[in-house]
C-alpha positions as CSV (number, residue, x, y, z in Angstrom):
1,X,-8.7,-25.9,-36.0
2,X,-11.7,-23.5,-34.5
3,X,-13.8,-26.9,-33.9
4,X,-10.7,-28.2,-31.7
5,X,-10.2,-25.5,-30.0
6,X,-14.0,-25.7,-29.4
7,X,-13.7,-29.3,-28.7
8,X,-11.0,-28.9,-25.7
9,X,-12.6,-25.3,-24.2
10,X,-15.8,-27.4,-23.8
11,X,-14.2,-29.8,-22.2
12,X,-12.3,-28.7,-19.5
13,X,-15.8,-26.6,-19.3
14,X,-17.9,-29.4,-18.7
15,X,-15.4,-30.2,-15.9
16,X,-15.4,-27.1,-14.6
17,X,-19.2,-27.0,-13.8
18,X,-19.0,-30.7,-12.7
19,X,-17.5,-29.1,-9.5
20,X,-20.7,-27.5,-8.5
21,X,-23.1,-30.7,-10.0
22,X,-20.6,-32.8,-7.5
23,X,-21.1,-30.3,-4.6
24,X,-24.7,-30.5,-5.0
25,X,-24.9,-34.8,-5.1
26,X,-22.7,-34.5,-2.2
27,X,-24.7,-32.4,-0.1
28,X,-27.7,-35.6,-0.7
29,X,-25.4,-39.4,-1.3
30,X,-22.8,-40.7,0.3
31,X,-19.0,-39.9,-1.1
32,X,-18.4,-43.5,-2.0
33,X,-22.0,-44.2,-4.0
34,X,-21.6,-41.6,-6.2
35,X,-17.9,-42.6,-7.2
36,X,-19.3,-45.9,-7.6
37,X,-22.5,-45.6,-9.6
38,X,-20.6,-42.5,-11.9
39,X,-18.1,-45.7,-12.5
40,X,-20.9,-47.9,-13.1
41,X,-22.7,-45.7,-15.7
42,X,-19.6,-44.8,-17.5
43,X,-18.8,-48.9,-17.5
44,X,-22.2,-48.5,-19.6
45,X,-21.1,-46.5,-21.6
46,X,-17.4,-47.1,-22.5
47,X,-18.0,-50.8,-23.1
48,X,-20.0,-50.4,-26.5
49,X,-17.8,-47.2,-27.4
50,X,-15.0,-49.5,-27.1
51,X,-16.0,-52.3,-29.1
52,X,-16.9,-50.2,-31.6
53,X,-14.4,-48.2,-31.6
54,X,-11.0,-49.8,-30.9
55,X,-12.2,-53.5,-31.3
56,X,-10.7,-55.7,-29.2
57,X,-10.6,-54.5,-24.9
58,X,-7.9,-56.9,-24.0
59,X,-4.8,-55.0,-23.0
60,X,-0.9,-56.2,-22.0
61,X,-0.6,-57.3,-18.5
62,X,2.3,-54.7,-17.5
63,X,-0.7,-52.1,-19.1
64,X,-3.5,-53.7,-17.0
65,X,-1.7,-52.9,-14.0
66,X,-0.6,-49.1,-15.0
67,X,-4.3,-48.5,-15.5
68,X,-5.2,-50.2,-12.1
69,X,-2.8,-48.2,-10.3
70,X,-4.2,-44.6,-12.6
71,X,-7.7,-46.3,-11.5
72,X,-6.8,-45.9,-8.0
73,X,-5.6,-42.2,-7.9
74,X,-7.3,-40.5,-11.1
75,X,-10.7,-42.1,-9.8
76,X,-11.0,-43.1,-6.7
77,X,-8.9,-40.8,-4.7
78,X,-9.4,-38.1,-7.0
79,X,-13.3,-38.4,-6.4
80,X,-13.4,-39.2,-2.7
81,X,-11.0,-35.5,-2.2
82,X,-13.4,-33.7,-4.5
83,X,-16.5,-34.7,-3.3
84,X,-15.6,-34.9,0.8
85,X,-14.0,-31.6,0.4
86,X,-16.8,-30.0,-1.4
87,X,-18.8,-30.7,1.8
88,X,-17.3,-28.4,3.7
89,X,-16.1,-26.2,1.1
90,X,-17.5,-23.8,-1.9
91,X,-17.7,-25.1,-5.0
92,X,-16.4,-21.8,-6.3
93,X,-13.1,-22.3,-4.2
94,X,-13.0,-26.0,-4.7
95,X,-12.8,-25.1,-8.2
96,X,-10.0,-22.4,-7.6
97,X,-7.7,-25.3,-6.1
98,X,-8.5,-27.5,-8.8
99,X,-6.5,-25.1,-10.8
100,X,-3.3,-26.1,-8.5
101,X,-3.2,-29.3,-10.7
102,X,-0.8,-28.0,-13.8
103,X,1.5,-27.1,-11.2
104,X,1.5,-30.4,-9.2
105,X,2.3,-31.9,-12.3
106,X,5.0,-30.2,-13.1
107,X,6.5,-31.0,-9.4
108,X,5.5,-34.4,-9.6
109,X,7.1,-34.8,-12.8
110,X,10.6,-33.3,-11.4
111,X,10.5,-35.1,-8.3
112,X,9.4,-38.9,-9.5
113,X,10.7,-38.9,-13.2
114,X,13.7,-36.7,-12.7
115,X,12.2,-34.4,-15.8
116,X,13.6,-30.9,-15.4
117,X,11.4,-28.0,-13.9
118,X,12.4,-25.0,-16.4
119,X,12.1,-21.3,-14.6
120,X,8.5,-20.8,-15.9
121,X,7.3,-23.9,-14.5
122,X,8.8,-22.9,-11.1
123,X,6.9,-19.7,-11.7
124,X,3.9,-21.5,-12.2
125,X,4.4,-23.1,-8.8
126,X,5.0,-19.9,-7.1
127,X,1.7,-18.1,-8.9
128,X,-0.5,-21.1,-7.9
129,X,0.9,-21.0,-4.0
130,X,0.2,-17.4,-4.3
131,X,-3.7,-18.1,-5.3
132,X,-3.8,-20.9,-3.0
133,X,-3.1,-18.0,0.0
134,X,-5.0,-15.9,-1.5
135,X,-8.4,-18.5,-1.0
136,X,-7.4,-19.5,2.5
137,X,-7.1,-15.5,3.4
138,X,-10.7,-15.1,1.7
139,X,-12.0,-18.2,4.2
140,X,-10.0,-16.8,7.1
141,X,-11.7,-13.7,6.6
142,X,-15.3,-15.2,7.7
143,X,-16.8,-13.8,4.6
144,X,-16.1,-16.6,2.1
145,X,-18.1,-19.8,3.2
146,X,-15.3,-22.0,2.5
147,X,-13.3,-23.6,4.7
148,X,-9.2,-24.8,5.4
149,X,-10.1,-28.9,5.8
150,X,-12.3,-28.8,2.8
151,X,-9.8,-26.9,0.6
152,X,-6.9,-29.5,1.7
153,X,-9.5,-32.7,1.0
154,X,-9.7,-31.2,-2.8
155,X,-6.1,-30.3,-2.9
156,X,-5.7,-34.6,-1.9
157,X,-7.6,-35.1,-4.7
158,X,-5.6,-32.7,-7.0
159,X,-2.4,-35.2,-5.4
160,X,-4.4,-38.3,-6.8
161,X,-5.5,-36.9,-10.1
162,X,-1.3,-35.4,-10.9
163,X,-0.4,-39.1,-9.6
164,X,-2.7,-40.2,-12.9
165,X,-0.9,-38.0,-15.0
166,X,2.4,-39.2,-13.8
167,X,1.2,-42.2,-14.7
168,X,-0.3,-41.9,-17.8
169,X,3.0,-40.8,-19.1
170,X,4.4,-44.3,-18.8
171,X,1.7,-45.8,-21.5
172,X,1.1,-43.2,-23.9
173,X,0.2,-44.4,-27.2
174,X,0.2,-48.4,-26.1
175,X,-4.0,-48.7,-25.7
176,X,-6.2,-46.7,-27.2
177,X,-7.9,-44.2,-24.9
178,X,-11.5,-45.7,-25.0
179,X,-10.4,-49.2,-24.0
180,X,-8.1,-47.1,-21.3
181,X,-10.8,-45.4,-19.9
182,X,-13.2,-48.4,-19.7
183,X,-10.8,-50.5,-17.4
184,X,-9.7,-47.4,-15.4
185,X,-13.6,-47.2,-14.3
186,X,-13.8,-50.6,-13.9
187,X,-10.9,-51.0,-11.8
188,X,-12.8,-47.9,-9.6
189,X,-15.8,-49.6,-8.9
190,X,-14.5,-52.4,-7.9
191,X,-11.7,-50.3,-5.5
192,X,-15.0,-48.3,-4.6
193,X,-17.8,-51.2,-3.9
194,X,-16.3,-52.3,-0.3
195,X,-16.9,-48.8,0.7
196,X,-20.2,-48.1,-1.6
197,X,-22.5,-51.3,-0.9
198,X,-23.0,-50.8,2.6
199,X,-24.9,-47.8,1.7
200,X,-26.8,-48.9,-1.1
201,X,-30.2,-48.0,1.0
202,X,-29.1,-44.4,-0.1
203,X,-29.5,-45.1,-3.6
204,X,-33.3,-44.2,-2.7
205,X,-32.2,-40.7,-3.0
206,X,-32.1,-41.1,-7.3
207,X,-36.3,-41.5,-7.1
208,X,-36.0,-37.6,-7.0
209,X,-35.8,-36.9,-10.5
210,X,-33.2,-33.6,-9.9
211,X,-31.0,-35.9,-8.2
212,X,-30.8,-38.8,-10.8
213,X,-30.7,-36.6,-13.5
214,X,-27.5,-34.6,-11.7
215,X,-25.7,-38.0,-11.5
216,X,-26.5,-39.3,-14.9
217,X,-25.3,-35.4,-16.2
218,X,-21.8,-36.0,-13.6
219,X,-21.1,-39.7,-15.0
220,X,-21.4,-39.1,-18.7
221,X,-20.0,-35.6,-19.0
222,X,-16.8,-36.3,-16.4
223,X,-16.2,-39.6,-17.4
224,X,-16.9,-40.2,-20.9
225,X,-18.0,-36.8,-23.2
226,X,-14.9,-34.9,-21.5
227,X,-12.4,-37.4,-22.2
228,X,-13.9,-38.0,-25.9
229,X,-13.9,-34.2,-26.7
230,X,-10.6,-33.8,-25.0
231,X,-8.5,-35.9,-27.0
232,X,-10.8,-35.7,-30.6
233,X,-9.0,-32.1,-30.0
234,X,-5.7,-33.2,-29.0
235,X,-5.5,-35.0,-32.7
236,X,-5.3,-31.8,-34.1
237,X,-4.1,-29.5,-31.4
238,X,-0.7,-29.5,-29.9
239,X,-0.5,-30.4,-26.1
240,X,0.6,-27.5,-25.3
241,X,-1.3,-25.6,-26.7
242,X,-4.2,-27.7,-25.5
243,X,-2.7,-26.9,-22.0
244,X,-3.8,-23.3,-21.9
245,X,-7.7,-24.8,-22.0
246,X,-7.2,-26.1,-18.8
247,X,-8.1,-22.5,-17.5
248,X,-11.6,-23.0,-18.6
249,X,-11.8,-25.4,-15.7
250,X,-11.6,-23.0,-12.4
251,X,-13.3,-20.2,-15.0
252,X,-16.6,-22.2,-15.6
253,X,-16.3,-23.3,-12.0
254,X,-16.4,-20.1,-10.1
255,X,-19.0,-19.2,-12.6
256,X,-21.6,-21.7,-11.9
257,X,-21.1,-21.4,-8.2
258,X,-21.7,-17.9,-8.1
259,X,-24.3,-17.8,-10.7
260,X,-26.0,-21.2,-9.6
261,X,-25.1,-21.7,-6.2
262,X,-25.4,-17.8,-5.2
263,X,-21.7,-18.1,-3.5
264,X,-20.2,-14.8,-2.6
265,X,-17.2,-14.2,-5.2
266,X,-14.9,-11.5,-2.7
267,X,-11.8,-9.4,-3.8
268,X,-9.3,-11.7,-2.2
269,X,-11.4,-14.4,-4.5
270,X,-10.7,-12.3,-7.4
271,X,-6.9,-11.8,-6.8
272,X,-6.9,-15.8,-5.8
273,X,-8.7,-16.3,-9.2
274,X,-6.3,-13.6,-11.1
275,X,-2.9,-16.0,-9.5
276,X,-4.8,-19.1,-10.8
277,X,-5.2,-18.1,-14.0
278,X,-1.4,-16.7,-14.3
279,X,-0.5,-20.2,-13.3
280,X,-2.3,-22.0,-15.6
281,X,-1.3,-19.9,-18.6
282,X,2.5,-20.3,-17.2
283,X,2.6,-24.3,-16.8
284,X,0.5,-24.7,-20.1
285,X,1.5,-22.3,-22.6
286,X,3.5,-23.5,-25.2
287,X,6.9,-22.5,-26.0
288,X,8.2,-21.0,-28.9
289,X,10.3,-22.6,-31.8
290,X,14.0,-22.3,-32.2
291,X,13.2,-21.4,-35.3
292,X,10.7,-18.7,-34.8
């Protein structure tokens, strides 16, 4: 059980710091190549994984177009909020709003598939509203670097990655997760090339060894190690349970932005931080038994 816990922890991790990797690719390529060529890469990757893993690829039609649609919002919209927000944002309170996303679920799943929103999940809401204020009082206050537009771009994206999980819900179980994963990314770059190729000069950028090496770390760690660790723990872990290892996300976050980036970590940071993390643990932690 200690290696799954190990397993998701590093995970969301790996996620978390991928905030600040993505901030920094931003800063030097444009939003739509490096969507595109983290696709690509993972494409790479996933195909032999597949193979060798779950066999055949092919997958049922109503299936295909389930994962086109999770393409669409878990990748491409997800990625193009991140990284345009993290432009004009911090990484550390990009990561803080990142944190919003157990909570958005939970609203997206009362709201679109009529599931009911217990009194700890509306709690969840109302602790992650509370950090959210908390971050745009730390901006308003001059002090912060971040800024309003850049926190709402990543909050889009936190919109396209819950509409993922929405839809994720409706095939769970019927493909396996590599073979999932491989057309999801596939289905990206091909949504993402109209807007990537007319900038393929900028690719020159990846003859810097930094920068290659930061997209290469971005691709395989966000798009294929996270998702393989995530659910090699979720065979022995329950979900909810698992849940509560989503707070490693805006944890790892805010620490690689202060510690690598040198961003100023304020009070009203701290109490925005303190809200996220009560959220989190609300949405995620798992309920006791009837039985005990």
């Amino acid at each position: 059980m200690r290696l799954a816990y190990l397993q998701l922890a590093v995970s969301m991790a790996l996620v978390g710091a991928n905030v600040a990797v993505a901030k920094l690719l931003a800063d030097t390529l444009p939003i739509a190549m490096i969507a595109f060529l983290r696709c690509a890469l993972a494409m790479a990757v996933l195909w032999p994984l597949a193979r060798w893993i779950d066999g055949r690829v092919r997958v049922p039609a109503p299936v295909m177009r389930n994962l086109a649609w999770q393409a669409v919002f878990g990748t491409a919209i997800y990625n193009a909020g991140l990284l345009a927000g993290l432009r004009l944002t911090t990484a550390l309170e990009g990561g803080l709003v990142l944190a919003t996303l157990p909570a958005v679920v939970a609203i997206g799943g009362a709201l679109l598939l009529r599931e009911r929103l217990p009194g700890r999940q509306w709690a969840a809401v109302a602790l992650a509203a509370g950090g959210m204020a908390a971050i745009t009082l730390a901006r308003a206050a001059g002090g912060a670097g971040g800024s309003a537009l850049g926190n709402l771009l990543v909050f889009g994206g936190v919109l396209g990655e819950a509409a993922y999980v929405l839809l994720a819900r409706r095939i769970a179980g019927r493909v396996p997760v590599v073979t999932a994963s491989l057309w999801m990314q596939g289905f990206s770059a091909l949504v993402l090339a109209p807007f990537a190729l007319p900038d393929i000069g900028a690719a020159a950028a990846l003859v810097v060894p930094s920068i290659a090496g930061l997209l290469v770390f971005h691709s395989l760690t966000a798009s294929v190690l996270c998702l393989l660790l995530w659910y090699a723990g979720l065979k022995r872990v329950p979900a909810g349970m698992a849940g509560v290892f989503t707070a490693f996300l805006p944890g790892t976050a805010a620490l690689v932005a202060v510690t690598l980036l040198g961003e100023t970590f304020t009070v009203v940071h701290a109490a925005g931080f303190a809200l996220m993390m009560g959220s989190v643990a609300v949405a995620t932690w798992p309920r006791r038994g009837r039985g005990g």
